[in-house]
TORSE-27631 format. One record per residue: residue number from 1; residue in one letter; y, z, x of N, C-alpha, C, O in turn. Coordinates in nm, 3 decimals, always signed. Atoms other than C-alpha are relative to their C-alpha. Example, Ala and Ser with C-alpha at 12.3 -4.5 7.8 and 13.67 -1.06 7.14 Angstrom:
// TORSE-27631
@seq = 1&type = A&n.py = -0.119&n.pz = +0.000&n.px = +0.089&ca.py = -0.450&ca.pz = +0.780&ca.px = +1.230&c.py = +0.120&c.pz = +0.000&c.px = +0.090&o.py = +0.118&o.pz = +0.066&o.px = +0.194
@seq = 2&type = S&n.py = -0.119&n.pz = -0.006&n.px = -0.082&ca.py = -0.106&ca.pz = +0.714&ca.px = +1.367&c.py = +0.109&c.pz = +0.073&c.px = -0.077&o.py = +0.220&o.pz = +0.090&o.px = -0.026
//
This chain:
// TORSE-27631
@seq = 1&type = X&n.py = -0.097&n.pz = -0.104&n.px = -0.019&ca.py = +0.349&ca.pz = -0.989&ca.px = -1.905&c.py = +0.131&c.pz = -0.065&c.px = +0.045&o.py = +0.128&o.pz = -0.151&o.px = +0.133
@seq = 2&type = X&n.py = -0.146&n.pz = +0.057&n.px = -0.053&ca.py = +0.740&ca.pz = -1.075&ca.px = -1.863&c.py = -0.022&c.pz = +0.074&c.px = +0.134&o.py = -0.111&o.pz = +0.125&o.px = +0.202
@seq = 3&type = X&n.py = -0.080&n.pz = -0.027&n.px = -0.143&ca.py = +0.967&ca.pz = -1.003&ca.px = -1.585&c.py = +0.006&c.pz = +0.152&c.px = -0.002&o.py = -0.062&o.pz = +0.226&o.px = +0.069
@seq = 4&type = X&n.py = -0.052&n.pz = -0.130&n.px = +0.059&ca.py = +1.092&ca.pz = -0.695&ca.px = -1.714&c.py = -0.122&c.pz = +0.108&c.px = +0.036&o.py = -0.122&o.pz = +0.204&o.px = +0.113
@seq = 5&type = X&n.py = +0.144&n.pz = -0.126&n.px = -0.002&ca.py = +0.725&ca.pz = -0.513&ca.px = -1.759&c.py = -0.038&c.pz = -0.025&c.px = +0.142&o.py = -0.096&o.pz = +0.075&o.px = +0.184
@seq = 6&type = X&n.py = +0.066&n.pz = +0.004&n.px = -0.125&ca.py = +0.630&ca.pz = -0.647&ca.px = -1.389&c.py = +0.107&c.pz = +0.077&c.px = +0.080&o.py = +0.057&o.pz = +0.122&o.px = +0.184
@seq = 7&type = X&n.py = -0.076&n.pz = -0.101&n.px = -0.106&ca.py = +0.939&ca.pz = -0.439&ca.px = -1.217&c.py = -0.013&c.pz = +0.140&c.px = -0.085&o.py = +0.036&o.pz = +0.243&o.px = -0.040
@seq = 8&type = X&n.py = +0.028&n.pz = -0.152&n.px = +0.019&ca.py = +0.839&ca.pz = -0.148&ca.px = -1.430&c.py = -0.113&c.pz = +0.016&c.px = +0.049&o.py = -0.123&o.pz = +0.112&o.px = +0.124
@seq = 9&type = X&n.py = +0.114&n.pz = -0.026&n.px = -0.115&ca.py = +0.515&ca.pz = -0.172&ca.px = -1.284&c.py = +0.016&c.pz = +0.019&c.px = +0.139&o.py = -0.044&o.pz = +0.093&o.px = +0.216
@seq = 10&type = X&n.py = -0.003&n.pz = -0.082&n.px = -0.146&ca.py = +0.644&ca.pz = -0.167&ca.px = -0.977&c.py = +0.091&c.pz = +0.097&c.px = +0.007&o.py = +0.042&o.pz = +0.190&o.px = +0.072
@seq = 11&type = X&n.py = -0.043&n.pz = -0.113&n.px = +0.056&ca.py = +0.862&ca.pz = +0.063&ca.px = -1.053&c.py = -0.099&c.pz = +0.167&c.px = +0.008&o.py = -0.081&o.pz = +0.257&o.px = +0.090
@seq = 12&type = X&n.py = +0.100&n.pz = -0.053&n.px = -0.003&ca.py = +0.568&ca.pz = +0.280&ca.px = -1.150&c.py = -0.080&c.pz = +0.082&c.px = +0.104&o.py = -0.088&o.pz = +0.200&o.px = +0.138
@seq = 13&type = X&n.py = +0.045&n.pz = -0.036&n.px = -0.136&ca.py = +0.360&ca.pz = +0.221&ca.px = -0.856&c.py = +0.077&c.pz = +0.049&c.px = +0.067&o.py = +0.020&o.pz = +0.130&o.px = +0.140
@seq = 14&type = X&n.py = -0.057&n.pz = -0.049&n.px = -0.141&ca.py = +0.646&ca.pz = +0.314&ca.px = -0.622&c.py = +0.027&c.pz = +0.162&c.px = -0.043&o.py = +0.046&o.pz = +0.245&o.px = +0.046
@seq = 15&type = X&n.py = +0.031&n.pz = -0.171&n.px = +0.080&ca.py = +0.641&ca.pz = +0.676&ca.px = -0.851&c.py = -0.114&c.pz = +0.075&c.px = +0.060&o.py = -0.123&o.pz = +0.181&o.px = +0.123
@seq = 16&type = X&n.py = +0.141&n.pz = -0.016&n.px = +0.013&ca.py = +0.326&ca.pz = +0.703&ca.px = -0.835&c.py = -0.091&c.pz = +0.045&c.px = +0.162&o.py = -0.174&o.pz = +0.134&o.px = +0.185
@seq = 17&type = X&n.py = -0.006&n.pz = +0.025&n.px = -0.178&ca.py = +0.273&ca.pz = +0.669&ca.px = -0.450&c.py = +0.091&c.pz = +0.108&c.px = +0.050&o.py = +0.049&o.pz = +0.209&o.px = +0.105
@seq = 18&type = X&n.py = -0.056&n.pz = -0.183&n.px = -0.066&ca.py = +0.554&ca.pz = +0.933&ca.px = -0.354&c.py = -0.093&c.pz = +0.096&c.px = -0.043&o.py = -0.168&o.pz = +0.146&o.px = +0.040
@seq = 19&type = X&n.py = +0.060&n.pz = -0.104&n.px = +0.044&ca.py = +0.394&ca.pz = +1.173&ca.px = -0.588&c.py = -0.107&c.pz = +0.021&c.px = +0.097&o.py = -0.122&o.pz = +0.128&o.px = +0.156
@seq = 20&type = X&n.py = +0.140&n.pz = -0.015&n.px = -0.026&ca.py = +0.058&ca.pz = +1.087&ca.px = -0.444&c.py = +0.058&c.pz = +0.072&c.px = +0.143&o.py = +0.054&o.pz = +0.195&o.px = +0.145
@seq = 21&type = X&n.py = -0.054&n.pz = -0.097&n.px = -0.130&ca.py = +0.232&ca.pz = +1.176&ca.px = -0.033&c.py = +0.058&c.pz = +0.110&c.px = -0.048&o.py = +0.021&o.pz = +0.198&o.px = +0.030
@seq = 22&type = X&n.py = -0.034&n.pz = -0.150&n.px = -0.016&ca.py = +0.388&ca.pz = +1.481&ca.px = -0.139&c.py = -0.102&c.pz = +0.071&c.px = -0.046&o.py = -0.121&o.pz = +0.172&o.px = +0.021
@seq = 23&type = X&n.py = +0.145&n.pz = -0.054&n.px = +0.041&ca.py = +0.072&ca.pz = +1.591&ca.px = -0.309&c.py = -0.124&c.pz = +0.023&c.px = +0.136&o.py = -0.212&o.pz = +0.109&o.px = +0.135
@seq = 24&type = X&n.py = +0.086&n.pz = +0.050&n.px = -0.082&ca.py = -0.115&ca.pz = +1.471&ca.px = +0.008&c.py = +0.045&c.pz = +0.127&c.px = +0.136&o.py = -0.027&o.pz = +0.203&o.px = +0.200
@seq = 25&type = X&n.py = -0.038&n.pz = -0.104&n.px = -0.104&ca.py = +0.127&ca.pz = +1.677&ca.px = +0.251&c.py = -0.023&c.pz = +0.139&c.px = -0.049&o.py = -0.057&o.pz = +0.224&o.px = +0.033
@seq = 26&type = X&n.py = +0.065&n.pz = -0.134&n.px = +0.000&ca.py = +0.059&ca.pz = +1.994&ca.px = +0.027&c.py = -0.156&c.pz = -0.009&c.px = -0.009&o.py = -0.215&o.pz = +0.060&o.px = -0.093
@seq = 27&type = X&n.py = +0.159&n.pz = -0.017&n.px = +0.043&ca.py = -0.307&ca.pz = +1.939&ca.px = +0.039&c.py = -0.015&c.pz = +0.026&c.px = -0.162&o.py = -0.120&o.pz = +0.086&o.px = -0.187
@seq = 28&type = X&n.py = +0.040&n.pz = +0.061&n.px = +0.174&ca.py = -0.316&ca.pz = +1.888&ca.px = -0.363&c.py = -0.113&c.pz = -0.065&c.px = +0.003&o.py = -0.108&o.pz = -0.168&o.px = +0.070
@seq = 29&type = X&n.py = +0.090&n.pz = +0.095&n.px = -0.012&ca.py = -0.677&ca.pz = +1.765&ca.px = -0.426&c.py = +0.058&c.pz = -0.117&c.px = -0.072&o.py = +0.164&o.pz = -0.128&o.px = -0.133
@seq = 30&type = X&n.py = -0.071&n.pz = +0.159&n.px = +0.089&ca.py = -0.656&ca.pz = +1.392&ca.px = -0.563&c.py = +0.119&c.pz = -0.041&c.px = +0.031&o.py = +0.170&o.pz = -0.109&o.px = -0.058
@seq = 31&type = X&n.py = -0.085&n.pz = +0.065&n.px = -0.062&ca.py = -0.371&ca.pz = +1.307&ca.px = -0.351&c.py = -0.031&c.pz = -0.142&c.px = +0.019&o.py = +0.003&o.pz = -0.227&o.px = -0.063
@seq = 32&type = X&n.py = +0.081&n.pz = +0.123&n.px = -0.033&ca.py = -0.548&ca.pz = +1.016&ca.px = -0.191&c.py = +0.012&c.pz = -0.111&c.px = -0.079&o.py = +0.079&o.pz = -0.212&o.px = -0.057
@seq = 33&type = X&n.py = +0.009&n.pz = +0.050&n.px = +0.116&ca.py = -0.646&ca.pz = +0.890&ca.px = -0.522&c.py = +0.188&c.pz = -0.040&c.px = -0.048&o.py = +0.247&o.pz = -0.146&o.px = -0.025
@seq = 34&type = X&n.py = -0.109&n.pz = +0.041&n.px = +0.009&ca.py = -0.316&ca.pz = +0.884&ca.px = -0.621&c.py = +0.111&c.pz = -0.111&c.px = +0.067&o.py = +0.207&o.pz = -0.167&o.px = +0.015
@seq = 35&type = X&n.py = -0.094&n.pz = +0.078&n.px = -0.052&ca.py = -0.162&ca.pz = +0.687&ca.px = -0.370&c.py = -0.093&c.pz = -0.166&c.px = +0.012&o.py = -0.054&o.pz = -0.267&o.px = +0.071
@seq = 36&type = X&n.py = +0.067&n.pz = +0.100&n.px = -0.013&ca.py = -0.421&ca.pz = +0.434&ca.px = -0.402&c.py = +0.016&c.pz = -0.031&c.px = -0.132&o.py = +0.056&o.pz = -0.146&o.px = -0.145
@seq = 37&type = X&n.py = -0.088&n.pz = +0.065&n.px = +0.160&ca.py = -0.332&ca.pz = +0.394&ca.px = -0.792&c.py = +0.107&c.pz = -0.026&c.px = +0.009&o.py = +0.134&o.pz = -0.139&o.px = -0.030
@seq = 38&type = X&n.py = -0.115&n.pz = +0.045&n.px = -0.011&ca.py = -0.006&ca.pz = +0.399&ca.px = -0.724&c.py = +0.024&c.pz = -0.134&c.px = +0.055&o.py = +0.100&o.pz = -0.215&o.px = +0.002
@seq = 39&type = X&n.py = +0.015&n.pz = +0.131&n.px = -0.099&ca.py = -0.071&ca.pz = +0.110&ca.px = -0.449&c.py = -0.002&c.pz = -0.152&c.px = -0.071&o.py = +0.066&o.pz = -0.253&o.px = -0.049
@seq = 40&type = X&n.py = +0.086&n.pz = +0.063&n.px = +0.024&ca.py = -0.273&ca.pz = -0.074&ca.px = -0.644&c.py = +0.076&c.pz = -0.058&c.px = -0.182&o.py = +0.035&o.pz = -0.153&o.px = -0.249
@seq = 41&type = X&n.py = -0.075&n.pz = +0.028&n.px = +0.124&ca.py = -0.015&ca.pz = -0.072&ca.px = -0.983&c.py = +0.131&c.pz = -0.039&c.px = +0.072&o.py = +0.214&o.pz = -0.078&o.px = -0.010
@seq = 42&type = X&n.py = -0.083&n.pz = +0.042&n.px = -0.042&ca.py = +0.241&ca.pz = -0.155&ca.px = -0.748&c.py = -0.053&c.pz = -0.202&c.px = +0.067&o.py = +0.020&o.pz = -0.300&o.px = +0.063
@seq = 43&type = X&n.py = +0.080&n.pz = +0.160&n.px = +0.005&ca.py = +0.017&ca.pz = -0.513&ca.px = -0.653&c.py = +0.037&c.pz = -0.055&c.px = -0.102&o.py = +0.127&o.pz = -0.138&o.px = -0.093
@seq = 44&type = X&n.py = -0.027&n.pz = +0.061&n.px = +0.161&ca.py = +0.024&ca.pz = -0.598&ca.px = -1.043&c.py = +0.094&c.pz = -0.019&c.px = -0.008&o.py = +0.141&o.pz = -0.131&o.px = +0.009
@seq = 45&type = X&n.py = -0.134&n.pz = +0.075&n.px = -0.018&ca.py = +0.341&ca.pz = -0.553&ca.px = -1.073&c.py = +0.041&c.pz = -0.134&c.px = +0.041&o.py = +0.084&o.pz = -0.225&o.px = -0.029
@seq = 46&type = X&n.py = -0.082&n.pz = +0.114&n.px = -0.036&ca.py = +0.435&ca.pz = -0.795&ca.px = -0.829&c.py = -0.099&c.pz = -0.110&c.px = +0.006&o.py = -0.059&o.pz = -0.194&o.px = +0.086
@seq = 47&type = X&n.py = +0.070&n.pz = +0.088&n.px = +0.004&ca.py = +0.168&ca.pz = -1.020&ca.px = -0.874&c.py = +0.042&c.pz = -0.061&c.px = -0.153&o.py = +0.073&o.pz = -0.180&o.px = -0.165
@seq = 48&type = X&n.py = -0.091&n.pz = +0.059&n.px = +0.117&ca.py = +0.301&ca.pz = -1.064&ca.px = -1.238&c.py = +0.128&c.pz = -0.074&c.px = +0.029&o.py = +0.172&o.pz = -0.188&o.px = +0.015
@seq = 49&type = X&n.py = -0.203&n.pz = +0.043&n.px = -0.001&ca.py = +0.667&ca.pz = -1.074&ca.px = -1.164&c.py = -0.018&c.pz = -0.127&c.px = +0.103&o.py = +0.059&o.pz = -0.219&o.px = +0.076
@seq = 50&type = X&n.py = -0.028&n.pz = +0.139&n.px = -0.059&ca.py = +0.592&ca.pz = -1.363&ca.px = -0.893&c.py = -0.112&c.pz = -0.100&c.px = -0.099&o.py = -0.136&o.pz = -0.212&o.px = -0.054
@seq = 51&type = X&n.py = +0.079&n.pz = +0.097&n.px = +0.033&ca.py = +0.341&ca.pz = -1.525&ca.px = -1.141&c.py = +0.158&c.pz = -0.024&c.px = -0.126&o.py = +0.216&o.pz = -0.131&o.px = -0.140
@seq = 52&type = X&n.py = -0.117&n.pz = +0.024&n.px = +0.096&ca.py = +0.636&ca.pz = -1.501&ca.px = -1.405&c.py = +0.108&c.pz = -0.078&c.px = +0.052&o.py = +0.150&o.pz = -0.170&o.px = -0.017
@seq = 53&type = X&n.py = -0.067&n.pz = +0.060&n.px = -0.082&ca.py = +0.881&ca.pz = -1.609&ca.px = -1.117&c.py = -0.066&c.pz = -0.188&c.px = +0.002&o.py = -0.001&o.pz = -0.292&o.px = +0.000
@seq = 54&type = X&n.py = +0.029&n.pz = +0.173&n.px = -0.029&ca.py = +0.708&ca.pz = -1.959&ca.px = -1.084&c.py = -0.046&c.pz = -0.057&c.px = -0.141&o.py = -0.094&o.pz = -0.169&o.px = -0.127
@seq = 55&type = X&n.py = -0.013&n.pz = +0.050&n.px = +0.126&ca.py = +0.675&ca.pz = -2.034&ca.px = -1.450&c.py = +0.099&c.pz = -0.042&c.px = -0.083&o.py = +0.086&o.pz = -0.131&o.px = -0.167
@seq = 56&type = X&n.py = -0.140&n.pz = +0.028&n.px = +0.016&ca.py = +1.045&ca.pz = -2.022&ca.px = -1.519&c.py = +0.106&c.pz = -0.006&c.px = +0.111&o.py = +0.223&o.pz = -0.030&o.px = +0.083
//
């Protein structure tokens, strides 16, 4: 994955993660869930973008 696709991933995750807290403060089931995908696509992200970072 480039540079580019690893800050849309985090990108993503950091979407993904509000949604999941405002979901969470209205009691929305699958809040939770959500902020733990979000979390967890926000990792990738930057686990790319610094594996991309030390290659070039």
């Amino acid at each position: 994955m480039n540079k580019k696709g690893s800050i849309y991933l985090i990108a993503l995750g950091s979407i993904i993660v509000l949604a999941g807290v405002v979901m969470f403060l209205t009691d929305v089931v699958g809040a939770k869930g959500m902020i733990l995908i979000g979390f967890f696509t926000e990792l990738t992200g930057v686990y790319f973008y610094w594996q991309n970072k030390k290659t070039k």
